[in-house]
matplotlib code that plots the C-alpha trace (Angstrom):
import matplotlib.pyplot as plt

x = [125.5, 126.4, 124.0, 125.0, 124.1, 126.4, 129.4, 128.7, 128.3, 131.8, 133.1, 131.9, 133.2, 129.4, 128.4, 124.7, 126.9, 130.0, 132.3, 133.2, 136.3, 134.9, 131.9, 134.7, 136.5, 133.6, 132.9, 136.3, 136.5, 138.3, 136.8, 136.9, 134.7, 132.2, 132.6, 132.3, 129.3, 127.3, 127.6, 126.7, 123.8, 125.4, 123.6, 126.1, 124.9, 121.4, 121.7, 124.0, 121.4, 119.2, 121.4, 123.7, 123.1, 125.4, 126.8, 127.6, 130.4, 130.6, 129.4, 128.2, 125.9, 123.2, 124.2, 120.6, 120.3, 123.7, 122.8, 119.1, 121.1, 124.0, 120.8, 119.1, 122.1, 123.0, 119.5]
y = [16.7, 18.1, 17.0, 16.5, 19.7, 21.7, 19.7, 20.2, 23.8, 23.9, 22.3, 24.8, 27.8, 28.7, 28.5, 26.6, 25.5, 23.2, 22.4, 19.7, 19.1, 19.8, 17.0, 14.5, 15.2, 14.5, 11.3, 10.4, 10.4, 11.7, 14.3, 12.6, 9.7, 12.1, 13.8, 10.5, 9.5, 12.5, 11.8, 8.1, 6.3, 5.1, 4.4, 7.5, 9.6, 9.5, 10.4, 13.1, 14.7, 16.2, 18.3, 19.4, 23.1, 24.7, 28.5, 29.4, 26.0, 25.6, 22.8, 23.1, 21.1, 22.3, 21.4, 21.0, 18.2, 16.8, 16.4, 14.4, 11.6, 11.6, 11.3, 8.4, 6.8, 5.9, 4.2]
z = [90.3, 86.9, 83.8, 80.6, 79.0, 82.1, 81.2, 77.6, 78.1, 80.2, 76.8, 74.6, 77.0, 77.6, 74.0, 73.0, 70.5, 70.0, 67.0, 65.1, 67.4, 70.7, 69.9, 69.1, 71.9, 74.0, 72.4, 72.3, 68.4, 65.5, 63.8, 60.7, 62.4, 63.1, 59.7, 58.0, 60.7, 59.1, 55.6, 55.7, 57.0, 60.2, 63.5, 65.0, 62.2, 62.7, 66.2, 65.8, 62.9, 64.6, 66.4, 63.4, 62.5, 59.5, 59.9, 56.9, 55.9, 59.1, 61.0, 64.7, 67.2, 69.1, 72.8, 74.1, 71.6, 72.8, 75.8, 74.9, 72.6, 75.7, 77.9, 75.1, 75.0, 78.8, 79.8]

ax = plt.figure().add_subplot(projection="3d")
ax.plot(x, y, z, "-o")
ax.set_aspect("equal")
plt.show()
């Protein structure tokens, strides 16, 4: 049975991290939703906070942290 950080690891190629894009595909968003979701004080936002990380202007999220508010958000 694959957990949520393998298939967010086969998302991201092998990477810890994932982009912007990959994360909304994954949630099935736009990636202006999540952009927007970040900079306001939504419920999606404070959940996806914790697991932002910046490289450089970059934006990227941790997938170990993913996986925990995938994990959160199912039970």
């Amino acid at each position: 049975m694959m957990t949520n950080v393998d298939l967010l690891l086969r998302v991201s190629g092998g990477s810890p991290l994932l982009t912007l894009p990959q994360l909304a595909n994954v949630l099935n968003k736009k990636p202006a939703h999540i952009h927007w979701a970040l900079s306001t004080d939504s419920e999606l936002g404070k959940k996806l906070q914790p697991a932002k990380t910046r490289l450089g202007r970059h934006i990227y999220f941790r997938v170990i942290d993913l996986a925990k508010v995938l994990d959160e958000s199912v039970e």
